[in-house]
PDBQT receptor file of N, H, CA, C and O in Angstrom, charges set to zero:
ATOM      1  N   UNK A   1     -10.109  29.999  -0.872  1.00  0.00    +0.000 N 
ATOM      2  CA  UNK A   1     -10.135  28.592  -1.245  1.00  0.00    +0.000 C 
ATOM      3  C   UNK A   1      -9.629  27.740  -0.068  1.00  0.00    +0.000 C 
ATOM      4  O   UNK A   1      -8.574  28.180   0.388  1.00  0.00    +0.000 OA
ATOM      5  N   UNK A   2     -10.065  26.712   0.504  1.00  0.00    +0.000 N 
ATOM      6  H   UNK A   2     -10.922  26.355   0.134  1.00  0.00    +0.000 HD
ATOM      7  CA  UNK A   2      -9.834  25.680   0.956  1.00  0.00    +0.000 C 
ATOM      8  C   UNK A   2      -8.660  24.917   0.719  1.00  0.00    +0.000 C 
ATOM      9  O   UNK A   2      -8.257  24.886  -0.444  1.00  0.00    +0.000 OA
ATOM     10  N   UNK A   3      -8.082  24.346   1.520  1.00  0.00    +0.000 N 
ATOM     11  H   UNK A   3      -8.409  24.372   2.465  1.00  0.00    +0.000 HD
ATOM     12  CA  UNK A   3      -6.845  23.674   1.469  1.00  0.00    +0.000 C 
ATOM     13  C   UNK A   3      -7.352  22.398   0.829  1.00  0.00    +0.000 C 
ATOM     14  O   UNK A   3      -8.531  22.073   0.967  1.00  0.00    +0.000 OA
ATOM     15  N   UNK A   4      -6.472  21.643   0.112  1.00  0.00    +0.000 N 
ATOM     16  H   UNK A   4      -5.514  21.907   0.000  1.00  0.00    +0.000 HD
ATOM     17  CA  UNK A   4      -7.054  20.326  -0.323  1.00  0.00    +0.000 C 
ATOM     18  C   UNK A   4      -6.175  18.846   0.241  1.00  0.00    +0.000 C 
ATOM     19  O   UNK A   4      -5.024  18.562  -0.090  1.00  0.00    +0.000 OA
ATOM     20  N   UNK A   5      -6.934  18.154   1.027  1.00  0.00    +0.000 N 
ATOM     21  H   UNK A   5      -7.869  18.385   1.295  1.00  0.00    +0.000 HD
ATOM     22  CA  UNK A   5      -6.441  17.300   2.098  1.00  0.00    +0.000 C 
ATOM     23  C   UNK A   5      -6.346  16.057   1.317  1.00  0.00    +0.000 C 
ATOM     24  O   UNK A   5      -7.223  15.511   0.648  1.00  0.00    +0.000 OA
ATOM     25  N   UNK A   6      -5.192  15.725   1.509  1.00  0.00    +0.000 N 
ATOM     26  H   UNK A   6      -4.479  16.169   2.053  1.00  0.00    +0.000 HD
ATOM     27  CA  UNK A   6      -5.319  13.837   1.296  1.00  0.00    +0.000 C 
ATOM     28  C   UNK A   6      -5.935  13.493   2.088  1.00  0.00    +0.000 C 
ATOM     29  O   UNK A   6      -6.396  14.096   3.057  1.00  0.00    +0.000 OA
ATOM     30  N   UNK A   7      -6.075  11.812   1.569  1.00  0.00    +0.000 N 
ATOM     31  H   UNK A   7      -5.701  11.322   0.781  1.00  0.00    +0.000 HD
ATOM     32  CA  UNK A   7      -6.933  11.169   2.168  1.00  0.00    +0.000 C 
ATOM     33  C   UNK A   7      -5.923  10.283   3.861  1.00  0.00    +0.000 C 
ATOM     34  O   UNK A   7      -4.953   9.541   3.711  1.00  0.00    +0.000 OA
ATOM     35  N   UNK A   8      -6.333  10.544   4.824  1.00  0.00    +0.000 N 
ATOM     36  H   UNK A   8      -7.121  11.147   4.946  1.00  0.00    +0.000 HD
ATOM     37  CA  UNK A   8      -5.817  10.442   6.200  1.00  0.00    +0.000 C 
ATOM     38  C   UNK A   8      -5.210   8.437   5.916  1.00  0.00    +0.000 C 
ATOM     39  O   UNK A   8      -4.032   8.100   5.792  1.00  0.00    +0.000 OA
ATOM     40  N   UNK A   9      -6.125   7.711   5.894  1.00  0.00    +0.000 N 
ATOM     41  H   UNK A   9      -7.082   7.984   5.995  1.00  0.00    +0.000 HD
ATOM     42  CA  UNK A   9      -5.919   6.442   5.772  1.00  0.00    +0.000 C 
ATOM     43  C   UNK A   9      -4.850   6.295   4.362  1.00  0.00    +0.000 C 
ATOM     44  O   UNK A   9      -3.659   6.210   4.661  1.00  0.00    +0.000 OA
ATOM     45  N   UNK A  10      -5.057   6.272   3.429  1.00  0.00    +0.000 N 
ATOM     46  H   UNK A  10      -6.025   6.341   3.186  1.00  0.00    +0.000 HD
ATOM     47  CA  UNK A  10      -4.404   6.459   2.011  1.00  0.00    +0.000 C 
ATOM     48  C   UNK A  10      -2.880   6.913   2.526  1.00  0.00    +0.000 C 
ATOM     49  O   UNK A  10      -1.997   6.058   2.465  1.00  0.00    +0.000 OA
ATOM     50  N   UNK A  11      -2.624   7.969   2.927  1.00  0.00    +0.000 N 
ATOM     51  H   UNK A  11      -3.342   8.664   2.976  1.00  0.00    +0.000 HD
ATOM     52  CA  UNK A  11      -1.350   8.458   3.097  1.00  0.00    +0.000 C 
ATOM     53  C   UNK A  11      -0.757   7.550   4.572  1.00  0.00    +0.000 C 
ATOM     54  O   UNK A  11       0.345   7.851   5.031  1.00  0.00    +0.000 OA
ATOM     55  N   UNK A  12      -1.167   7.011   4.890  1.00  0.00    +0.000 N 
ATOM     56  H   UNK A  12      -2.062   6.766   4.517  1.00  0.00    +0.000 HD
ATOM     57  CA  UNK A  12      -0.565   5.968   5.412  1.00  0.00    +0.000 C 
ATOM     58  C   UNK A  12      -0.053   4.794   5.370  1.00  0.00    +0.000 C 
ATOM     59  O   UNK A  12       0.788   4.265   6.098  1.00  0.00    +0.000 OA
ATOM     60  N   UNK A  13      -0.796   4.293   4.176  1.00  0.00    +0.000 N 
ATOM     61  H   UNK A  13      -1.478   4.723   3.585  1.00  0.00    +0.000 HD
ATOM     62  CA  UNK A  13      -0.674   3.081   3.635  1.00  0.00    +0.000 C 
ATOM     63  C   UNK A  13       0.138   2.754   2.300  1.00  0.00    +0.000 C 
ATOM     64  O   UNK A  13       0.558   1.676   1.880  1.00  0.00    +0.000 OA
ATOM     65  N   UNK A  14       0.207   3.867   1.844  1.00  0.00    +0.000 N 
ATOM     66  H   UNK A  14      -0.135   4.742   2.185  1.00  0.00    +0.000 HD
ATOM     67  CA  UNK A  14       0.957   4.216   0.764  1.00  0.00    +0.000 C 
ATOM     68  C   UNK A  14       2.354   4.735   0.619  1.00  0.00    +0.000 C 
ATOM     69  O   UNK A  14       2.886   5.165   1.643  1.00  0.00    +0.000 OA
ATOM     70  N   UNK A  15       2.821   4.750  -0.163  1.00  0.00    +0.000 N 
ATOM     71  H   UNK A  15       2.388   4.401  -0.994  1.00  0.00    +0.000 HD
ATOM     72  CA  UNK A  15       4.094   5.514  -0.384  1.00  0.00    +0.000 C 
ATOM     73  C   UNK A  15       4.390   5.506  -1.899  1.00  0.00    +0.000 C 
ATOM     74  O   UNK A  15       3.925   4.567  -2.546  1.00  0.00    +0.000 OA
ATOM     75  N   UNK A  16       5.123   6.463  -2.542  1.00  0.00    +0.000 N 
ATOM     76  H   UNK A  16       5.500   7.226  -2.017  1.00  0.00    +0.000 HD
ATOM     77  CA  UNK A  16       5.764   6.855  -3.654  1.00  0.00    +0.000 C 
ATOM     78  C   UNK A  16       7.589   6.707  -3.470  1.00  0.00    +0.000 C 
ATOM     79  O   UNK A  16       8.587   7.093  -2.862  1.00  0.00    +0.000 OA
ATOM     80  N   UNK A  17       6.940   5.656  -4.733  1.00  0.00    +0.000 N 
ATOM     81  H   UNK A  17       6.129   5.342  -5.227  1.00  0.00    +0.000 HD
ATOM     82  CA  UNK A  17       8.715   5.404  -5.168  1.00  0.00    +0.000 C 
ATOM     83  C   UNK A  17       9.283   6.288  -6.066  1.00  0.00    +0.000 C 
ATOM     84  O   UNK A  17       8.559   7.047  -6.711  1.00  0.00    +0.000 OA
ATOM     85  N   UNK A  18      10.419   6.289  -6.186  1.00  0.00    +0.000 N 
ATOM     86  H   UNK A  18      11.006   5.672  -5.662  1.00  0.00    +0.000 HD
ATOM     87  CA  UNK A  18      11.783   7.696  -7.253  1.00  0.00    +0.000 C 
ATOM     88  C   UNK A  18      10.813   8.050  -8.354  1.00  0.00    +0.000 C 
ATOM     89  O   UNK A  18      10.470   9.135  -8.824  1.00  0.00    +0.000 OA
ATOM     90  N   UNK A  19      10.429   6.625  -8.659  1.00  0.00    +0.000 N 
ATOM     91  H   UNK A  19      10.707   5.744  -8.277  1.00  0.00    +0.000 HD
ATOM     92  CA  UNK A  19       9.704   6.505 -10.598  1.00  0.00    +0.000 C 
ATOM     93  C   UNK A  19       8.632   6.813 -10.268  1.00  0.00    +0.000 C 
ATOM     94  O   UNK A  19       7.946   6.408 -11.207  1.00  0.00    +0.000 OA
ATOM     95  N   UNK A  20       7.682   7.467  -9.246  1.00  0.00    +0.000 N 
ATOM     96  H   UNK A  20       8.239   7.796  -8.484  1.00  0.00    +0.000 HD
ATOM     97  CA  UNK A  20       6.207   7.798  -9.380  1.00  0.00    +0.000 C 
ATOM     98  C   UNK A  20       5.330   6.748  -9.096  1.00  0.00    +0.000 C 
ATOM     99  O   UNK A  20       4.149   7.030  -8.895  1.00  0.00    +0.000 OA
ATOM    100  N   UNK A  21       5.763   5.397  -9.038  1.00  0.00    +0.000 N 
ATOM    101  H   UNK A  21       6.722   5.168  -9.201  1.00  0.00    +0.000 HD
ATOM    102  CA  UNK A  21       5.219   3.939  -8.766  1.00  0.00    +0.000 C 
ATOM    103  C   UNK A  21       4.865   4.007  -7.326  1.00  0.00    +0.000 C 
ATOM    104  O   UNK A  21       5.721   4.262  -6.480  1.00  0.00    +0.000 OA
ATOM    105  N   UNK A  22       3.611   3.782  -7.028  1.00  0.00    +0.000 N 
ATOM    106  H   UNK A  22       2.915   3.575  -7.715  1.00  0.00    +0.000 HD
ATOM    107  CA  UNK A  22       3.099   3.755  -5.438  1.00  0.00    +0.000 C 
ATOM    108  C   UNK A  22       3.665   2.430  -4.291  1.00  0.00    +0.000 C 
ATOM    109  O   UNK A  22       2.913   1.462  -4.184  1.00  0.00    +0.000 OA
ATOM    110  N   UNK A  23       4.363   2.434  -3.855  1.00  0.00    +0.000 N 
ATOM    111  H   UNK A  23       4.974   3.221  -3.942  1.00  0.00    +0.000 HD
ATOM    112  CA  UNK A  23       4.365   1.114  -2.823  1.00  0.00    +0.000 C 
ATOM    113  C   UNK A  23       3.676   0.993  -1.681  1.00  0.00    +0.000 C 
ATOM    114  O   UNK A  23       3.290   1.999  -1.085  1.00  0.00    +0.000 OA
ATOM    115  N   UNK A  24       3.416  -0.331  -1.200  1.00  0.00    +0.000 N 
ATOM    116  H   UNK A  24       3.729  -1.148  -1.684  1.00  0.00    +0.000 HD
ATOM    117  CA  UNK A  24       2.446  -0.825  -0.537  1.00  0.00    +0.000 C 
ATOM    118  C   UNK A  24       2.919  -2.012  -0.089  1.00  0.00    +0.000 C 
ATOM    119  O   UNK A  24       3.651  -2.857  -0.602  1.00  0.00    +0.000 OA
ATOM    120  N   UNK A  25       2.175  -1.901   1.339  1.00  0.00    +0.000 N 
ATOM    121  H   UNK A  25       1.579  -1.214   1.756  1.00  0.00    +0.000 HD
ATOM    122  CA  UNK A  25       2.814  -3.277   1.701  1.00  0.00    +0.000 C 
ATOM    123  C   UNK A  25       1.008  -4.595   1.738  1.00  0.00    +0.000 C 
ATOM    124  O   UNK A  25      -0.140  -4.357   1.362  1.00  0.00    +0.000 OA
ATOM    125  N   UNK A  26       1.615  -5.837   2.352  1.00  0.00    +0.000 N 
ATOM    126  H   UNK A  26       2.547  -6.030   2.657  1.00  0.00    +0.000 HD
ATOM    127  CA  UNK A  26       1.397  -7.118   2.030  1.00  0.00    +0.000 C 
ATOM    128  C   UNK A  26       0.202  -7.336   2.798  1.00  0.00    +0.000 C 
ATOM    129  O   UNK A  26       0.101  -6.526   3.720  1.00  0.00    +0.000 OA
ATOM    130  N   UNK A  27      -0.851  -8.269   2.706  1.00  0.00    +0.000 N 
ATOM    131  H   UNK A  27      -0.769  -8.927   1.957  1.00  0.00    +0.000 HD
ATOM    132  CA  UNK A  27      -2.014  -8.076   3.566  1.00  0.00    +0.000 C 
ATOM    133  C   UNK A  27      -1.609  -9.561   4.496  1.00  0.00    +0.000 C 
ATOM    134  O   UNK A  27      -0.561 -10.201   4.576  1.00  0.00    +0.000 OA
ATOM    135  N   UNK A  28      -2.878  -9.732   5.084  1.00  0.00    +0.000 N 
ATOM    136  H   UNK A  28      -3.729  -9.212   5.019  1.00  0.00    +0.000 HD
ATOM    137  CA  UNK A  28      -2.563 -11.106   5.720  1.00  0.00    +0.000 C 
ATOM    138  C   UNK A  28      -1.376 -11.539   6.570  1.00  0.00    +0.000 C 
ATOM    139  O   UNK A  28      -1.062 -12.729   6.585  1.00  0.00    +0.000 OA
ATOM    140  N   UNK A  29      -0.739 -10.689   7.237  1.00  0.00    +0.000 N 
ATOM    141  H   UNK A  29      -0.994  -9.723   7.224  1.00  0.00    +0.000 HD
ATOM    142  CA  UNK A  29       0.669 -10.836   8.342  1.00  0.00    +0.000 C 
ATOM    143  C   UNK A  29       0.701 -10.392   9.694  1.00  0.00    +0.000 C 
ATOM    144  O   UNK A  29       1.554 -10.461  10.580  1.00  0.00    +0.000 OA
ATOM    145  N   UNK A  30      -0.632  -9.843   9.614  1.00  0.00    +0.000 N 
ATOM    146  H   UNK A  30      -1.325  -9.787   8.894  1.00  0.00    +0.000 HD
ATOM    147  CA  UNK A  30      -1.180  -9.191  11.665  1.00  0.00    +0.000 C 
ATOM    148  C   UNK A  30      -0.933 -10.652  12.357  1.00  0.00    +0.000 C 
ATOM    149  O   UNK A  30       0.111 -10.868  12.974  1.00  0.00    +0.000 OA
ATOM    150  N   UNK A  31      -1.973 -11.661  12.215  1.00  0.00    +0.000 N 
ATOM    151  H   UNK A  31      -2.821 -11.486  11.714  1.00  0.00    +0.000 HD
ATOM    152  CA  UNK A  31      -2.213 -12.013  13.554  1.00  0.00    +0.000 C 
ATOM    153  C   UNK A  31      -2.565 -13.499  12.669  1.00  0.00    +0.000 C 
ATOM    154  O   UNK A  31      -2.403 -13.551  11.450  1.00  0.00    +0.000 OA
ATOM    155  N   UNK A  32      -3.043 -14.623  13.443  1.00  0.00    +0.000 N 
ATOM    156  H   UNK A  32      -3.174 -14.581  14.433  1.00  0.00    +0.000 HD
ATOM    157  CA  UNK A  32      -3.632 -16.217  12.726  1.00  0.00    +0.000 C 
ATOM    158  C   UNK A  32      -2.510 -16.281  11.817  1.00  0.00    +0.000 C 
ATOM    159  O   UNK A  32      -2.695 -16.281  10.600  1.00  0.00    +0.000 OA
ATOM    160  N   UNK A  33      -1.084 -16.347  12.458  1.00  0.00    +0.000 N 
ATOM    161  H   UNK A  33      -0.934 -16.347  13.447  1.00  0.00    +0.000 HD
ATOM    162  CA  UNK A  33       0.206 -16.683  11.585  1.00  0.00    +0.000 C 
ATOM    163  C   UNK A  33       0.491 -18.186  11.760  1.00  0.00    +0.000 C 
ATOM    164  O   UNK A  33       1.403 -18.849  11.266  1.00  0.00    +0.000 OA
ATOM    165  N   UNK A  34      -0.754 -18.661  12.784  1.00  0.00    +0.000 N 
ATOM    166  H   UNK A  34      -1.495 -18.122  13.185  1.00  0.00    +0.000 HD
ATOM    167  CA  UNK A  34       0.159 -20.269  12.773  1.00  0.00    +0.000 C 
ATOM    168  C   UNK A  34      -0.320 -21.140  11.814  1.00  0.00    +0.000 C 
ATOM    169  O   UNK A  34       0.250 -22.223  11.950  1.00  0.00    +0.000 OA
ATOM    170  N   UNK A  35      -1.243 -21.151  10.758  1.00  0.00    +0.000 N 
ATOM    171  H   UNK A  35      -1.706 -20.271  10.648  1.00  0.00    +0.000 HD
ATOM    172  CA  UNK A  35      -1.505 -21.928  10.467  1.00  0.00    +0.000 C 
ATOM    173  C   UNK A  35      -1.392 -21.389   8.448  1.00  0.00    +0.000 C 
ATOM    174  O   UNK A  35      -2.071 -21.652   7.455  1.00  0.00    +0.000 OA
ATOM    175  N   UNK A  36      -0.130 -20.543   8.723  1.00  0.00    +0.000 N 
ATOM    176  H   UNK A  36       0.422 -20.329   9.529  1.00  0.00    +0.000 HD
ATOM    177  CA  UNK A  36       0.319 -20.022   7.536  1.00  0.00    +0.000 C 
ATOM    178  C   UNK A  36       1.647 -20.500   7.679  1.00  0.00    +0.000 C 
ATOM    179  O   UNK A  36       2.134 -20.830   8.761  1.00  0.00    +0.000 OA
ATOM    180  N   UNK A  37       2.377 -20.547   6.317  1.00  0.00    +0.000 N 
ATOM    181  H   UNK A  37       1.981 -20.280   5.439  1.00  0.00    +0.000 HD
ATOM    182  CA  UNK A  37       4.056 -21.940   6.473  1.00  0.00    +0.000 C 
ATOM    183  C   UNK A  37       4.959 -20.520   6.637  1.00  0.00    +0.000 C 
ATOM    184  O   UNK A  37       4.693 -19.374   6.273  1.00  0.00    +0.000 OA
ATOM    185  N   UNK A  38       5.791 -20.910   7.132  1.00  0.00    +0.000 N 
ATOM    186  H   UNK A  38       6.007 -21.840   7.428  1.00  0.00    +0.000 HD
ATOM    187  CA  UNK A  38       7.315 -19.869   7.149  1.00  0.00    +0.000 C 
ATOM    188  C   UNK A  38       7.483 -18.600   5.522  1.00  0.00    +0.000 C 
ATOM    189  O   UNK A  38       7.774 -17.412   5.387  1.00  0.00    +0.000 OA
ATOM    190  N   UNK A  39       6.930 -20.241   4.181  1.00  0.00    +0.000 N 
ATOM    191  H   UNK A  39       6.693 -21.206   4.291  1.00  0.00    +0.000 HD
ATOM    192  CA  UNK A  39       7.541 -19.453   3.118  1.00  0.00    +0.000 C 
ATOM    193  C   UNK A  39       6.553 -18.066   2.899  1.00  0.00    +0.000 C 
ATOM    194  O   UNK A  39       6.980 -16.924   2.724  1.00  0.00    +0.000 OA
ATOM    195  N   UNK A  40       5.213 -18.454   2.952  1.00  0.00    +0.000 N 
ATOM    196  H   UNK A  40       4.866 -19.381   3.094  1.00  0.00    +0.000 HD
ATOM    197  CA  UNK A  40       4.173 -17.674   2.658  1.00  0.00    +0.000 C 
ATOM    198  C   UNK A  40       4.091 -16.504   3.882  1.00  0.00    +0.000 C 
ATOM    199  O   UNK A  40       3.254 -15.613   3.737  1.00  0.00    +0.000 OA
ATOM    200  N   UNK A  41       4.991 -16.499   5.138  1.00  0.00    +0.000 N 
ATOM    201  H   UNK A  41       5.671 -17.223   5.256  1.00  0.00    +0.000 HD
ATOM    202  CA  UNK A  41       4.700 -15.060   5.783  1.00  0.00    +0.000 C 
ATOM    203  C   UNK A  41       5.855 -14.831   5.572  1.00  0.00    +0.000 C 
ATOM    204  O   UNK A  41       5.854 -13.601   5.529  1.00  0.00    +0.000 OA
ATOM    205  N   UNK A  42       6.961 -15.181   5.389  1.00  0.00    +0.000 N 
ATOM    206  H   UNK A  42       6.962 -16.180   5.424  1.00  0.00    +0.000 HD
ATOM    207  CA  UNK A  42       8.441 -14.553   4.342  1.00  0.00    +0.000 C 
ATOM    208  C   UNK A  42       7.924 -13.792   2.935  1.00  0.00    +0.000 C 
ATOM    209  O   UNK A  42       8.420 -12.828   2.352  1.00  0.00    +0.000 OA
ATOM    210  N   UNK A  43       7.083 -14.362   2.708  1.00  0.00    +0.000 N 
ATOM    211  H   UNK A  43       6.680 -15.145   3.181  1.00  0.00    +0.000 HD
ATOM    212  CA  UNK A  43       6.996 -13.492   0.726  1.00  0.00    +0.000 C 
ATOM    213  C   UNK A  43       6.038 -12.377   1.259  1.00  0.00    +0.000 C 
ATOM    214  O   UNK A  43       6.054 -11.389   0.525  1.00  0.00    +0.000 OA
ATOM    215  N   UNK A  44       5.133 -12.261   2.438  1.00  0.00    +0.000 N 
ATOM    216  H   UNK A  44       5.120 -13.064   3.034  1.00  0.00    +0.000 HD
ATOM    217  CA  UNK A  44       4.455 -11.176   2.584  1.00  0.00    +0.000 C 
ATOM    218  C   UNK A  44       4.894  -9.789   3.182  1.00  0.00    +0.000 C 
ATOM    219  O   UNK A  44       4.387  -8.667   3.172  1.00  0.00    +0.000 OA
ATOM    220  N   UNK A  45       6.169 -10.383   3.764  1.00  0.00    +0.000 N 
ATOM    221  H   UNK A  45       6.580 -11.294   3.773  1.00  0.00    +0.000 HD
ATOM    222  CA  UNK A  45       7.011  -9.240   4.831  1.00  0.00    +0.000 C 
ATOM    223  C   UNK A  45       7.384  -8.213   3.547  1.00  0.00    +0.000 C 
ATOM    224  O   UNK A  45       7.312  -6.986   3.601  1.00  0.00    +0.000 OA
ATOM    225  N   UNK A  46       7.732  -8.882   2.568  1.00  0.00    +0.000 N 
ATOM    226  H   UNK A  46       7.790  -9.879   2.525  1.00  0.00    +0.000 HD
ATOM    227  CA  UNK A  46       8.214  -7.799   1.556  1.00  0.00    +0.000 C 
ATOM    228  C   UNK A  46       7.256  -7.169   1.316  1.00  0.00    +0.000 C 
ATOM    229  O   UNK A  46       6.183  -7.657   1.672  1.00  0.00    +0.000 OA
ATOM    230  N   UNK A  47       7.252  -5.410   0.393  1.00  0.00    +0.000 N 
ATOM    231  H   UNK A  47       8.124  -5.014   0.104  1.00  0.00    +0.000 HD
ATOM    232  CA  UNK A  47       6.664  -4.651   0.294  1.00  0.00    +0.000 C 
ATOM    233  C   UNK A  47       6.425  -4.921  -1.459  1.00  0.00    +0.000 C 
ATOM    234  O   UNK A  47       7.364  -5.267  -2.175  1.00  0.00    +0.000 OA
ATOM    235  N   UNK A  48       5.051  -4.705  -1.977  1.00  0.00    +0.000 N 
ATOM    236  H   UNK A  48       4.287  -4.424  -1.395  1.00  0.00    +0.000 HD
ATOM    237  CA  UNK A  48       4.713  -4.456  -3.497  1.00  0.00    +0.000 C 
ATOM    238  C   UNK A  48       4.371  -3.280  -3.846  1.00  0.00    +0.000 C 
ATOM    239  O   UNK A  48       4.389  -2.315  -3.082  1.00  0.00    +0.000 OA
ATOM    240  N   UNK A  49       3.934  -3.240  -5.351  1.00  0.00    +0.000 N 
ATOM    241  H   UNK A  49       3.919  -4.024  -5.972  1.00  0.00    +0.000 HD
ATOM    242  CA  UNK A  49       3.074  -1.941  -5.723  1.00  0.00    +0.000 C 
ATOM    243  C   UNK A  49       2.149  -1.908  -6.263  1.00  0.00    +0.000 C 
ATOM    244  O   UNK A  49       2.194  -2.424  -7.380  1.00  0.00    +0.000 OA
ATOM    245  N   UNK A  50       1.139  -1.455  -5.927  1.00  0.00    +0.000 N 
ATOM    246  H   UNK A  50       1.103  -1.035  -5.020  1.00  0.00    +0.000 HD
ATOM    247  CA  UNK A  50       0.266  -1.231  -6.369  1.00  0.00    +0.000 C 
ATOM    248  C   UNK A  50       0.015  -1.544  -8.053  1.00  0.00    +0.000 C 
ATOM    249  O   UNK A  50       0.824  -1.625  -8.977  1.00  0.00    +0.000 OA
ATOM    250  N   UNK A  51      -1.337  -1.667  -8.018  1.00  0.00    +0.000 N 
ATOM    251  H   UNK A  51      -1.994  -1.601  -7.267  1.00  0.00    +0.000 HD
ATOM    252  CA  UNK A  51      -1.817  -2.645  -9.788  1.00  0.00    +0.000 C 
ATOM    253  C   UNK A  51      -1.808  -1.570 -10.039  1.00  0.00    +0.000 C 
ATOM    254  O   UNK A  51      -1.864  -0.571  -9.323  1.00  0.00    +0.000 OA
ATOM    255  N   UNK A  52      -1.707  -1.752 -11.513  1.00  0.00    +0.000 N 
ATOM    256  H   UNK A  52      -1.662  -2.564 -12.095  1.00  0.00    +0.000 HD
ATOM    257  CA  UNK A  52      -1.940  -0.354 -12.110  1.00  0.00    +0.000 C 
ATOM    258  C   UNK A  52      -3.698  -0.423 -12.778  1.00  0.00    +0.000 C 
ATOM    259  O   UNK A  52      -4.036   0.454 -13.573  1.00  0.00    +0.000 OA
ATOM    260  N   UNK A  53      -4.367  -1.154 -12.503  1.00  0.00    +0.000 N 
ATOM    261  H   UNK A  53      -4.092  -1.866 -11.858  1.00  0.00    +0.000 HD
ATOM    262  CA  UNK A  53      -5.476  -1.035 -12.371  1.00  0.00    +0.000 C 
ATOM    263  C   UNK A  53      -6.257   0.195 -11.250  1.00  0.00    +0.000 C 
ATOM    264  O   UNK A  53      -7.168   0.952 -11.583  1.00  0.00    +0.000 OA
ATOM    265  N   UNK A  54      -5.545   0.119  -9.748  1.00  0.00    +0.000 N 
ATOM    266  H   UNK A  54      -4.804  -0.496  -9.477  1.00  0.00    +0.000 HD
ATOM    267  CA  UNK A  54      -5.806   0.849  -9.239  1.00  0.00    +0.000 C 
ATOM    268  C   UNK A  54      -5.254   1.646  -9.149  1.00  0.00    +0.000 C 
ATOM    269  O   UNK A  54      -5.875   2.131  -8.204  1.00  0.00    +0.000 OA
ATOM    270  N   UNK A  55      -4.268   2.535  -9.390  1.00  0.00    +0.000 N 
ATOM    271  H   UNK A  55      -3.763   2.141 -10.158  1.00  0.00    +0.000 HD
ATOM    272  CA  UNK A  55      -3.363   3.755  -9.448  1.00  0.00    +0.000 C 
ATOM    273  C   UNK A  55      -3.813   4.256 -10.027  1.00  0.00    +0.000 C 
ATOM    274  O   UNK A  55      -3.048   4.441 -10.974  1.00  0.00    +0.000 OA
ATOM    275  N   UNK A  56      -5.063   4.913 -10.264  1.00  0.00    +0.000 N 
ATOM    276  H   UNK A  56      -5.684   4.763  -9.495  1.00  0.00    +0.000 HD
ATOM    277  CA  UNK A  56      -5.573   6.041 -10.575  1.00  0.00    +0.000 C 
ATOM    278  C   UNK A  56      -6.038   6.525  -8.926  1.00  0.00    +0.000 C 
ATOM    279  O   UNK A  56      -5.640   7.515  -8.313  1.00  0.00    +0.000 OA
ATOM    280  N   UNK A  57      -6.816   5.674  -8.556  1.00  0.00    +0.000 N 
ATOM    281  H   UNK A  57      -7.139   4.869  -9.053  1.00  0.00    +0.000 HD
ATOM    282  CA  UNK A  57      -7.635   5.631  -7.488  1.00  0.00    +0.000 C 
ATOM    283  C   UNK A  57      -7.076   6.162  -5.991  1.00  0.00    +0.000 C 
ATOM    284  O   UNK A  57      -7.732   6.736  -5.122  1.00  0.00    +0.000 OA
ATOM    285  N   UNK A  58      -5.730   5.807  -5.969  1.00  0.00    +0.000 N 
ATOM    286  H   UNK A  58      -5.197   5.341  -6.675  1.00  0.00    +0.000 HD
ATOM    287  CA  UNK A  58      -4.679   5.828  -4.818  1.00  0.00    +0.000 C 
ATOM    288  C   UNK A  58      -4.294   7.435  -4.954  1.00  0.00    +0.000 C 
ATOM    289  O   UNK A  58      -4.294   8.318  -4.097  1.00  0.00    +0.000 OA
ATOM    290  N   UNK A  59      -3.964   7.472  -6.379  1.00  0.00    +0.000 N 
ATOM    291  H   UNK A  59      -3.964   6.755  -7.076  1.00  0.00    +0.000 HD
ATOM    292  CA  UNK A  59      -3.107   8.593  -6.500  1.00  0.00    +0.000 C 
ATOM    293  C   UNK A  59      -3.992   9.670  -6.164  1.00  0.00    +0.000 C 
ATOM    294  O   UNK A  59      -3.701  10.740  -5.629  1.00  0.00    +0.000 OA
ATOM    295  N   UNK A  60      -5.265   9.194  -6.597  1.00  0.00    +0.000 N 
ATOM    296  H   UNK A  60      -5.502   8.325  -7.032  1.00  0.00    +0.000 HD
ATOM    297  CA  UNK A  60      -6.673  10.833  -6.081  1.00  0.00    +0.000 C 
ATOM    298  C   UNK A  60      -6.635  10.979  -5.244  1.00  0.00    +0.000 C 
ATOM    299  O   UNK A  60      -6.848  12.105  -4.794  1.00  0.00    +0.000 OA
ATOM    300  N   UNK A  61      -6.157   9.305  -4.007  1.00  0.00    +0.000 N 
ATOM    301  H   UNK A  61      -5.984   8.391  -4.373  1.00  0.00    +0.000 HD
ATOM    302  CA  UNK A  61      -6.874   9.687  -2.411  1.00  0.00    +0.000 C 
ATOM    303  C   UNK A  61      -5.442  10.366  -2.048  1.00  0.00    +0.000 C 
ATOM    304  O   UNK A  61      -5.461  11.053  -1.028  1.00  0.00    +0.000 OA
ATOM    305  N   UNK A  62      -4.241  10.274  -2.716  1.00  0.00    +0.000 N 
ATOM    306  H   UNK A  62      -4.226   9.716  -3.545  1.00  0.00    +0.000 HD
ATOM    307  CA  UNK A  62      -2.596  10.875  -2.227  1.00  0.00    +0.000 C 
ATOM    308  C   UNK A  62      -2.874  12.358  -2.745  1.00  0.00    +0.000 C 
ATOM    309  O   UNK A  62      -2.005  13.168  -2.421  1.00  0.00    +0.000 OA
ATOM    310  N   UNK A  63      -4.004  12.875  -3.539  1.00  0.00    +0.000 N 
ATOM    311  H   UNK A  63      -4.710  12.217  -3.802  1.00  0.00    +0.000 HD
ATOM    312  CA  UNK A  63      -4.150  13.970  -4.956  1.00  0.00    +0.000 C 
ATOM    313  C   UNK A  63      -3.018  14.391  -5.080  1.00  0.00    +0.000 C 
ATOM    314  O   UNK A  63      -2.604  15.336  -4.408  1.00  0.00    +0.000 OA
ATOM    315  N   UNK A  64      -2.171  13.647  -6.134  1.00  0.00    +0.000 N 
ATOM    316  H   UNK A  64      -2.507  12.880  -6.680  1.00  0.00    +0.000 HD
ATOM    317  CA  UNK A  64      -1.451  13.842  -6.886  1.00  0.00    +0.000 C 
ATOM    318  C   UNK A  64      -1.411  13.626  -8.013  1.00  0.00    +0.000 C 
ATOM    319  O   UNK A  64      -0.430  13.968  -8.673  1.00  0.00    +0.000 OA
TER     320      UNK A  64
């Protein structure tokens, strides 16, 4: 049998919190920051989690 690989991109972008909850960080904070205000690239620096709409989807490409 074959080894079974996560997905290369996925396991980068992702992470698992204590509770099994996937975290993820914020889109929109690379680059064209000037014409975004202080508050709105402050609320993006923080990290979220994933919808649970898509946490099925994440967790296949993490297969877990």
């Amino acid at each position: 049998m074959p080894k079974v690989k996560r997905n290369s991109s996925a396991k980068k972008r992702f992470s698992l919190t204590g509770t099994g909850k996937v975290k993820r960080k914020h889109a929109f904070k690379r680059h064209i920051l000037t014409k975004k205000t202080t508050k709105q690239k402050r609320a993006l620096t923080h990290s979220g989690l994933v919808h649970e709409s898509d946490m099925n989807n994440v967790k296949a490409m993490l297969n877990l």
